[in-house]
BAVOPA-819669 format. One record per residue (C-alpha): residue in one letter; x, y, z. Coordinates in steps of 0.001 Angstrom, whole numbers, padded with zeros to 6 digits, always signed. Example, Ala and Ser with C-alpha at 12.3 -4.5 7.8 and 13.67 -1.06 7.14 Angstrom:
A+012300-004500+007800
S+013670-001060+007140
//
This chain:
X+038244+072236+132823
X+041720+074256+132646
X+042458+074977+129106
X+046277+076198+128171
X+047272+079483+128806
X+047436+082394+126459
X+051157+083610+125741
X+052540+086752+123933
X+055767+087332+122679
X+056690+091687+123544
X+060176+093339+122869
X+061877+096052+121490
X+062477+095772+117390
X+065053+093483+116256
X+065756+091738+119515
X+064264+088403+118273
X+061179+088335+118961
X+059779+086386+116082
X+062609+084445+115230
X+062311+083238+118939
X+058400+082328+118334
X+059490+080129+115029
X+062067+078814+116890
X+060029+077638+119301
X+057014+076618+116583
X+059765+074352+114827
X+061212+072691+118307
X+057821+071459+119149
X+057268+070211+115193
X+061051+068817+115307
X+060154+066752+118595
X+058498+064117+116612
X+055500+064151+119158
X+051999+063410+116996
X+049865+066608+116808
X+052719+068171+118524
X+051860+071760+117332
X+048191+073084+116049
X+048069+076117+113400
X+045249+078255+114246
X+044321+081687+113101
X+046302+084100+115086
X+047575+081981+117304
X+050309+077966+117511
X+049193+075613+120171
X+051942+073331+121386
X+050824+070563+123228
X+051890+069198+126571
X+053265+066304+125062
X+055480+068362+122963
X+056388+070315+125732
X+057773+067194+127769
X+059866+065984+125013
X+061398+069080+124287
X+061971+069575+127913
X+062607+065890+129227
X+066651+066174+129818
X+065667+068645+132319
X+062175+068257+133717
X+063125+065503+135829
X+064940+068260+138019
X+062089+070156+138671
X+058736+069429+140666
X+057280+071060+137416
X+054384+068475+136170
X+052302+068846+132991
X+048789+069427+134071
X+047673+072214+131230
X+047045+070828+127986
X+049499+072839+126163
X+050584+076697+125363
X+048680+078691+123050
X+050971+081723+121645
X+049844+084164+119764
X+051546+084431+116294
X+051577+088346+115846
X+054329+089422+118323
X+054712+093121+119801
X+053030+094462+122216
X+049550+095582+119475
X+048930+092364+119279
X+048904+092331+122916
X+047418+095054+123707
X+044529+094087+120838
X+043671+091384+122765
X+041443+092672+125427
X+038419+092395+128304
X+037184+094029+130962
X+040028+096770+130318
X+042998+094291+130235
X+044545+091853+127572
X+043298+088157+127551
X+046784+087232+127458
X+047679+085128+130489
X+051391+085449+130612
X+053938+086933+128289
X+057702+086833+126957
X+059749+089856+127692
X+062683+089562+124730
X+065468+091264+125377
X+068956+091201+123048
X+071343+090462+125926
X+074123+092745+123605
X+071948+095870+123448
X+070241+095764+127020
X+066730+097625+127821
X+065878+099613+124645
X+063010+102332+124156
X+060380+099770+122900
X+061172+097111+125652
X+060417+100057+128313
X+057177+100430+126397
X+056380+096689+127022
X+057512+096820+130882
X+054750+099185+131028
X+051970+097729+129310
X+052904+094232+131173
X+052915+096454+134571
X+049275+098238+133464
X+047247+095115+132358
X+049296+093094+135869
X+050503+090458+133001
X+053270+087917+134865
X+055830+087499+132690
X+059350+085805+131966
X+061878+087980+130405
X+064117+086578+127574
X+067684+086992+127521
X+067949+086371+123638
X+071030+086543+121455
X+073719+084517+124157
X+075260+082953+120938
X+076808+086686+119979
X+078439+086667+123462
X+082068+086727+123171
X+083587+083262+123971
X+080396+081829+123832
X+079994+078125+122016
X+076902+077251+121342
X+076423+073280+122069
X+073583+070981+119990
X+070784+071293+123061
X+067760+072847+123856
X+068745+073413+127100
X+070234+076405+128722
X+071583+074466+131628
X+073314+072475+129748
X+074567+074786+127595
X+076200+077022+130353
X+077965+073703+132108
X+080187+073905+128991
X+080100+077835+128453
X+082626+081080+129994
X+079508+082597+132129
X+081520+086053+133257
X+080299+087855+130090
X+077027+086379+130463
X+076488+087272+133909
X+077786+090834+133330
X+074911+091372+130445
X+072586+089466+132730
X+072875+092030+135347
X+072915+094689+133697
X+069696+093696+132788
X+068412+092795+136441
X+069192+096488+137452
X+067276+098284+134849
X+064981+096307+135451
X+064791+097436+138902
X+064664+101159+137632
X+061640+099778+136848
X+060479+098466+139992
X+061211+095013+139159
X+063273+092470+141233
X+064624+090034+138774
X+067225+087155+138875
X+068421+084600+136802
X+066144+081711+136835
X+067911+078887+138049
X+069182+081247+140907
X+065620+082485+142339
X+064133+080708+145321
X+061225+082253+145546
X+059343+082902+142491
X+056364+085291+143462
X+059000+087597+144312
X+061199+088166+141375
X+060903+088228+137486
X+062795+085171+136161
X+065315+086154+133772
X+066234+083154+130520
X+069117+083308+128669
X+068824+081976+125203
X+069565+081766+121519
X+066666+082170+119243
X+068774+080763+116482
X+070591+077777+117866
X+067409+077061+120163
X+069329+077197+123469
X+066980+077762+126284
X+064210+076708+124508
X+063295+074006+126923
X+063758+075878+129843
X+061447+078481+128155
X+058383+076212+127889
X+058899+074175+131078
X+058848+077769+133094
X+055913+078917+131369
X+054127+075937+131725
X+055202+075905+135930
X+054338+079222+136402
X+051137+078988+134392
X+049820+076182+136770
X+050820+077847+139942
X+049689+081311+139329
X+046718+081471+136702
X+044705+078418+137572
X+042144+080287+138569
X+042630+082130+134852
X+042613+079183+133098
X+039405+077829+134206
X+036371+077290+131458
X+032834+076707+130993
X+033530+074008+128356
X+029781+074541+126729
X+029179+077605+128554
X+028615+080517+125751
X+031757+081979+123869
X+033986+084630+124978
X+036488+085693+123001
X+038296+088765+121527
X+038687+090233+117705
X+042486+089937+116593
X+041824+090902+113385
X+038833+092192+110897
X+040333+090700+106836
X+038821+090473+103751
X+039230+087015+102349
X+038790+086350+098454
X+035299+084551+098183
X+033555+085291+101010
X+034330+088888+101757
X+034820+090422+105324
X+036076+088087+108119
X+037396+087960+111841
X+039950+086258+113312
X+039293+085802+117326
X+040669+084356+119991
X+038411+082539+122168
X+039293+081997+125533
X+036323+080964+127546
X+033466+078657+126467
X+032646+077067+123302
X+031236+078536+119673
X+029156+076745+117299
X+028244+077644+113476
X+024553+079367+114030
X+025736+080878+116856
X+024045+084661+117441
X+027700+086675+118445
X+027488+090106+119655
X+030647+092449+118976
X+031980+095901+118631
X+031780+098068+115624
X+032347+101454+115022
X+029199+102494+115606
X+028657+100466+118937
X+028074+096747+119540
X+025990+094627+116734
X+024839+091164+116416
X+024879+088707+113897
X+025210+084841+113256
X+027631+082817+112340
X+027831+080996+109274
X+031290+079268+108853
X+034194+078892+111656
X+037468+078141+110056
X+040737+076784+110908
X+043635+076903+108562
X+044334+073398+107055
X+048176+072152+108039
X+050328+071369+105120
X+049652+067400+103679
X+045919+067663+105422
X+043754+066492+102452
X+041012+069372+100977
X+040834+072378+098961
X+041797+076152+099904
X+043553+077500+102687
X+040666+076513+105370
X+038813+073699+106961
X+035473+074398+107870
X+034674+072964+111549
X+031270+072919+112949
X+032416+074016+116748
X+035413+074883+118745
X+036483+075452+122626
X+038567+077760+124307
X+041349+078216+123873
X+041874+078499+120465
X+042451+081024+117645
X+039587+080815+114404
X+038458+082184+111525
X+034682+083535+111667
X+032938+084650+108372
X+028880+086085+109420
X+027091+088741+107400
X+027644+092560+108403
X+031436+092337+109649
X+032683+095235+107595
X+032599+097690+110693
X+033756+095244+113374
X+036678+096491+115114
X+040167+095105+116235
X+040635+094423+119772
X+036636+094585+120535
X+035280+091787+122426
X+033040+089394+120766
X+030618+087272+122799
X+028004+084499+122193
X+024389+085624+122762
X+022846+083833+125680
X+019633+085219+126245
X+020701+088221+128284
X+022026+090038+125627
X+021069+093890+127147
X+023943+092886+129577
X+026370+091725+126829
X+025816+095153+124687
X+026253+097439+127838
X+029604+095278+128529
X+031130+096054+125081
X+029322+099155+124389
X+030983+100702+128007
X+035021+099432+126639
X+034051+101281+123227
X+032662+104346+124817
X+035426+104862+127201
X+038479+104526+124195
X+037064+106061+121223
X+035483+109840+121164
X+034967+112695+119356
X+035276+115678+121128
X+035222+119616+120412
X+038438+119759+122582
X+041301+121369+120970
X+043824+118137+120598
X+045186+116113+117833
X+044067+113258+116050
X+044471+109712+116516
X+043672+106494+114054
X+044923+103501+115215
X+044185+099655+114161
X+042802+098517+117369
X+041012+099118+120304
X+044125+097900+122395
X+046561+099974+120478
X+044022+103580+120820
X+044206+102830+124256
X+047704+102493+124511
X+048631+105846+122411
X+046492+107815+124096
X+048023+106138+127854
X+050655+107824+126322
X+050093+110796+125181
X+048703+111508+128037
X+051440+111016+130375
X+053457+113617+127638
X+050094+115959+128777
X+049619+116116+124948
X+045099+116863+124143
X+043581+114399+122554
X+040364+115851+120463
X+039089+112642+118569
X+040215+108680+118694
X+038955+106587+115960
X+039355+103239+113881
X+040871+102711+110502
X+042282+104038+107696
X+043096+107914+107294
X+040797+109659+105579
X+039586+113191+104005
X+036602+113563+107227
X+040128+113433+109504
X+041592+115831+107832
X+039184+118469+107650
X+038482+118140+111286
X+041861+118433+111907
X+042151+121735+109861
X+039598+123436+112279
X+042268+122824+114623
X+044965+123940+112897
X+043403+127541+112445
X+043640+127737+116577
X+046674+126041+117018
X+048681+124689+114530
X+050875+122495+117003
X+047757+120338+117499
X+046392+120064+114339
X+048122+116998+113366
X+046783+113894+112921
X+048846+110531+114581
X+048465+106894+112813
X+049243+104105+114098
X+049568+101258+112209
X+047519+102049+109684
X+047065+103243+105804
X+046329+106427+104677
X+043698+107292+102272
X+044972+109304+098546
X+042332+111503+098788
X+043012+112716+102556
X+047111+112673+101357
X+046370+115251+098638
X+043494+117636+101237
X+046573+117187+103998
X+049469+118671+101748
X+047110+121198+100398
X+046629+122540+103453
X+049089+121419+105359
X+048117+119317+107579
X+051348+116723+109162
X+049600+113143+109059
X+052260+111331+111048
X+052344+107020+111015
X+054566+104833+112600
X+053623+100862+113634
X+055629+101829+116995
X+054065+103697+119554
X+057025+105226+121396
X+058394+106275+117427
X+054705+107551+116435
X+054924+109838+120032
X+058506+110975+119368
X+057502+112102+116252
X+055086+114177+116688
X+056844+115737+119944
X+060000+115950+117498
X+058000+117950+115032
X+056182+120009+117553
X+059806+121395+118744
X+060829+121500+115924
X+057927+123667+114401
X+058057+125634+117817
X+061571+126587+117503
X+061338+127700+113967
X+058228+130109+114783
X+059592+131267+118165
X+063100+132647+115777
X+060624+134101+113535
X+058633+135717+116441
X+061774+136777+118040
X+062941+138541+115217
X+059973+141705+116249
X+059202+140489+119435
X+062077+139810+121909
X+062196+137173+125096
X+060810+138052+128412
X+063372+138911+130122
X+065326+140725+133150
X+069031+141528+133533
X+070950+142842+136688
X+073714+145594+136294
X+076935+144199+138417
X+078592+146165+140646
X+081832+147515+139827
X+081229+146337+136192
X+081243+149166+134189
X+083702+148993+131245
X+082827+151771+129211
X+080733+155027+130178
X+079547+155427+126483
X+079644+155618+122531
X+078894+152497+123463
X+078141+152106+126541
X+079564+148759+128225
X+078527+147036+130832
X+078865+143352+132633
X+075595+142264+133797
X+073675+138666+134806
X+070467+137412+133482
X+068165+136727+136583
X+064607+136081+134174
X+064419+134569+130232
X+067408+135258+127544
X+067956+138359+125526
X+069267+138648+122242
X+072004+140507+120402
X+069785+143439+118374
X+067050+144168+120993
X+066089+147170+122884
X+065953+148016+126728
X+064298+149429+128865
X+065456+150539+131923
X+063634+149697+135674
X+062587+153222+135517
X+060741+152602+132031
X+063430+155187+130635
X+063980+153772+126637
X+067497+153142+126196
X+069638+151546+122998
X+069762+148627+121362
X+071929+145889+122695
X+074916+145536+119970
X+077066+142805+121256
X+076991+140144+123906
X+080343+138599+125365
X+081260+135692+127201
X+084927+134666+128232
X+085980+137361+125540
X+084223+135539+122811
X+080944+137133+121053
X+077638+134976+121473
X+074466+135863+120012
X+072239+134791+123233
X+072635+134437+127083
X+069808+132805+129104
X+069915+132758+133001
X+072228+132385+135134
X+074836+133396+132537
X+077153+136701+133414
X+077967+138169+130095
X+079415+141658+129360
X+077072+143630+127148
X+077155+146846+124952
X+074607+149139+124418
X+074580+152170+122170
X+072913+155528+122311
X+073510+155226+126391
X+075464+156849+129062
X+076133+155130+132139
X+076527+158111+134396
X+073081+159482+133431
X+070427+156762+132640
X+072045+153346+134054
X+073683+152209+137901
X+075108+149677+139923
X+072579+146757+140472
X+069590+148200+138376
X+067204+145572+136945
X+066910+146100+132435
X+064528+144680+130122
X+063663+144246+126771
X+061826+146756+124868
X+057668+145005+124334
X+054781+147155+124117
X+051172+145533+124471
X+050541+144542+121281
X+053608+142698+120909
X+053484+140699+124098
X+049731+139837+123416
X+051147+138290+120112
X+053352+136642+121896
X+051139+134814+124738
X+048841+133906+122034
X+051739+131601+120230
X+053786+130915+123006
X+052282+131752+126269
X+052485+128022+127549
X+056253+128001+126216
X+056854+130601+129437
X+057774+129908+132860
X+055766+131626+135426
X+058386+133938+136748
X+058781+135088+132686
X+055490+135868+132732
X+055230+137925+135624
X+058397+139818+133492
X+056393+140226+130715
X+053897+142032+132627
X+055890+144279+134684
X+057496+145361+131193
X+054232+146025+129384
X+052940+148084+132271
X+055976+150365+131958
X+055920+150425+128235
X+052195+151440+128504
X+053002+154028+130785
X+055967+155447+129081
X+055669+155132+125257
X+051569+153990+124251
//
C-alpha cells in the first residue's frame, strides 16, 4: 500500500512559514471536498480529493495524476520539528518546503535549513513567499500562480527569483522556476506565492504530490498490519491522565495493547499502550479535546498515553514489539548512544528538546571546532551547572552551558549567577551558536586588554633603513611590524637581548594610534635610547616578556596565537632568560 507522504514546512523566521501552512490547511477546508482535511496530533492530512479541487484549473496541464492518498504535513514548522523527526540517522520526513520571503532573499536561518535538507538528502521545493509585497504586483482571486502571473509585471519577480536561484547555487544547488524546468531530477523547483492571498497554493500541492509519486514511491510503501514504526514528536503532560506522546507513525499499524519500545533518557524501555487518541474536529459529537480510537495506520500523527512515559524523549524512535525485541532495543539504544554523552572532555554544555535538535547543535558546533563535554535532554538544571563549574575553573570560555529550546530550572538560575556560570537559550540554532561565539569574543577580548596591560603581544618589529628621525631624548624611529602588534607603553628588547625603553608613542600618517599589527609601517618613539649606540638599520625589536609572563600568557591565550607568534614568543623568552632572570 503507498500511504501519503510526510511534508515539513523549514525557513528562516518571519518569512511565512506558518501562515503558509494555515493557508494551505484553510484552502483544502474552503474546497468544500467531504473529509477534505484530517486534524491529527502533530500533523493536517489533506486528502487527494482536496488536492484535485484546489488544483483542478491547472492539473489538466500536467501529466500529474493523484495516486497517493493525500499529504500529511506536519503542524510544527522549522527545521526542530524536522530534525525531531528521525530514523536510522535521518528525518522521517519525505519531502519538505523551503520558504523563502522573495523581498529579503536567503537569510541566516534558511542557510541552516539548506543544510539540514542537504544532510538528511530530503528533496525539496523551495517557496518563493511574499509575491503580493512585490512592487506592481496585483494580486488576482486564484489559487493559482500561473494564472496569477498571466495578469502580473514579472520583471521584478524574475529579478527576486534569481537572485534566489544563484544563492542557491552558492549552495550547490541548480534551481529554476518551476514552470521553466524540463528536467526535474536536475534542479530544485522554485514557487512563487502569497501565503496571504493563497496564490500558488495549487501549484504547491499539485508539485508535491508529482514529485512525491515519482521520486519516493519506494518511501512511501507500508506494511499495512505489519508492526508500528513511528517517531516521538513530542513527550506532554495532559490534565487527567498525566504524561503523554505525540508520534508520528509512518510505517505499519498500532493497536491499544500494543507492547511499544522507545527511547528514554536512560536508554530504550517498553511499555503498553492503553489509549491512542486523535483530537476531535470542531462539531464532532463527544466530550474533551480527544477521541479515543482503538487502532491507526501509517501515516498519521496520534496521541499515545501508556504508563512510565515521563523519561521518553523527543525525536526517539518508538516501535511496536514484535517478538524480536533484542533487535528493536539495539536499534534505538545505538541512535541514543551515538547523540547524547557525558564525557570528562573539557567542552561546554548542551540541553536541547530533542534528539533531532542535539544532533543538529552539536553538527554545528562542530564545524565552529567548538568541544562538546556533555549532551543531554530537558530542562536546565542545578546537576548542569555544577558540572559546568568544574569546567569553568580550567577554562572559563567553555564553561557555559547552551539551551536550546528549552526552560531553565530557578534553582540552577540562582547556582549559575552565583558563580557565574553564562546559561545561554535561544529556540534558533544558528542564534544559540552566535551567541555563545559572540560572548566567547567578547569575554576574550576583555581578558586579553586586561592581560595586555602586564603582559604585552608577541611580537617582532624591523628597523627601516634610512628611517631614523631622531638619534635620542627620545629616540625616533620608523619601523614595520613583521610578527603580532605592539602597544603604546611597552618595553623592548633589542635582537641582541640588550633592554631598551619603553615605547611612548606610535604614529601613522602623522596621526597618534595606540596599536599597529602587521604589515603596518608606523614611526615609533622610544625613550631612554640612543640610536647610534644600542639600535641600526634593519635590526629585528621585541617586546619586553620574561618566562613567567609568557607562561601566563599561553595558559589563557596560547590557542589565540598564530604559529609564527609563537615561535616569537620563544625566541624572546630565551633572550630574556639569558639576559635579565
Amino acid at each position: 500500500m503507498i500511504r501519503q507522504p510526510i511534508v515539513a514546512v523549514l525557513g528562516h523566521v518571519d518569512h511565512g512559514k506558518t501562515t503558509l501552512l494555515d493557508k494551505i490547511r484553510g484552502t483544502a477546508v474552503a474546497s468544500r471536498e467531504p473529509g477534505a482535511i484530517t486534524q491529527q496530533v502533530g500533523a493536517s492530512e489533506i486528502r487527494s480529493s482536496a488536492v484535485k479541487e484546489v488544483c483542478r484549473s491547472i492539473i489538466k496541464n500536467t501529466k500529474i495524476k493523484m495516486e497517493i492518498p493525500g499529504l500529511l504535513f506536519i503542524d510544527t514548522p522549522g527545521h526542530e520539528a524536522f530534525t525531531s523527526l528521525r530514523d536510522r540517522g535521518g528525518s522521517i520526513a519525505d519531502i519538505a518546503l523551503l520558504v523563502i520571503d522573495i523581498t529579503q532573499g536567503i537569510q541566516p536561518q534558511t542557510v541552516e535549513s539548506i543544510k539540514i535538507l542537504r544532510e538528511h538528502k530530503t528533496p525539496f521545493i523551495v517557496v518563493a513567499n511574499k509575491i503580493d509585497k512585490l512592487p506592481g504586483w496585483k494580486s488576482i482571486n486564484t489559487y493559482s500562480i500561473t494564472e496569477s502571473m498571466k495578469y502580473n509585471m514579472t520583471e521584478e519577480l524574475d529579478n527576486k527569483l534569481y537572485e534566489i536561484v544563484g544563492s542557491l547555487a552558492e549552495y550547490g544547488f541548480d534551481s529554476e522556476r518551476f514552470d521553466r524546468i524540463t528536467d526535474f531530477t536536475k534542479s530544485i523547483m522554485i514557487i512563487p506565492a502569497s501565503a496571504k492571498t493563497g496564490e500558488g497554493i495549487a501549484e504547491i500541492l499539485l508539485y508535491l504530490v508529482g514529485l512525491s509519486q515519482k521520486f519516493l514511491e519506494d518511501n512511501l510503501k507500508i506494511e499495512v498490519k505489519g508492526p508500528g514504526k513511528g517517531s516521538i514528536l513530542e513527550v506532554k503532560e495532559e490534565k487527567g491522565l498525566g504524561t503523554t506522546i505525540d508520534i508520528i507513525l509512518y510505517d505499519g499499524m498500532l493497536k491499544t495493547g500494543d507492547e511499544i519500545i522507545f527511547g528514554t533518557t536512560n536508554g530504550p524501555k517498553k511499555t503498553k499502550v492503553r489509549a491512542i487518541m486523535k483530537p476531535r474536529l470542531p462539531g464532532e459529537k463527544g466530550e474533551g479535546k480527544y477521541k479515543y480510537i482503538n487502532e491507526v495506520y501509517a501515516a498519521v500523527g496520534v496521541k499515545i498515553f501508556a504508563p512510565n512515559l515521563e523519561d521518553a524523549v523527543s525525536g526517539s524512535p518508538v516501535m511496536v514489539a514484535s517478538g524480536d525485541d533484542d533487535a528493536l532495543i539495539e536499534h534505538i539504544s545505538e541512535q541514543i548512544k551515538n547523540i547524547l554523552f557525558d564525557s570528562n572532555n573539557k567542552g561546554i554544555t548542551v540541553k536541547t528538546d530533542a534528539l533531532g535538535s542535539a544532533e543538529a547543535v552539536i553538527k554545528m558546533l562542530k564545524e565552529k571546532e567548538i568541544p562538546v563535554r556533555s549532551v543531554r535532554i530537558g530542562t536546565v538544571n542545578k546537576t548542569d551547572v555544577l558540572d559546568t563549574e568544574v569546567v569553568k575553573e580550567d577554562n572559563k570560555y567553555l564553561g557555559v552551558i547552551l539551551g536550546f529550546n528549552v526552560r531553565v530550572n530557578d534553582d540552577a538560575k540562582e547556582i549559575a549567577k552565583k558563580n557565574n556560570i553564562p546559561i545561554i537559550t535561544s529556540n534558533v540554532i544558528y542564534d544559540l551558536i552566535d551567541k555563545y561565539i559572540e560572548w566567547r569574543d567578547t569575554e576574550k577580548r576583555k581578558d586579553i586588554e586586561e592581560m595586555m596591560k602586564s603582559v604585552p603581544w608577541p611580537a617582532e618589529i624591523r628597523i627601516l633603513p634610512g628611517h631614523m628621525f631622531r638619534d635620542s631624548k627620545p629616540c625616533i624611529i620608523g619601523v614595520e611590524v613583521t610578527v603580532g602588534k605592539i602597544k603604546k607603553g611597552i618595553k623592548l628588547i633589542s635582537e641582541n637581548g640588550e633592554l631598551l625603553g619603553e615605547i611612548k608613542n606610535i604614529q601613522s600618517n602623522k596621526e597618534s594610534i595606540d596599536e599597529a599589527v602587521k604589515g603596518m609601517k608606523v614611526a615609533m618613539s622610544i625613550d631612554n635610547t640612543v640610536f647610534s649606540k644600542q639600535l641600526s638599520e634593519n635590526m629585528k625589536l621585541y617586546p619586553y616578556i620574561n618566562k613567567p609572563m609568557a607562561d601566563s600568557f599561553m595558559k589563557k591565550f596560547g590557542d589565540e596565537l598564530s604559529d609564527e607568534e609563537k615561535e616569537v614568543l620563544h625566541i624572546i623568552t630565551s633572550k630574556t632568560k639569558q639576559k635579565f632572570e
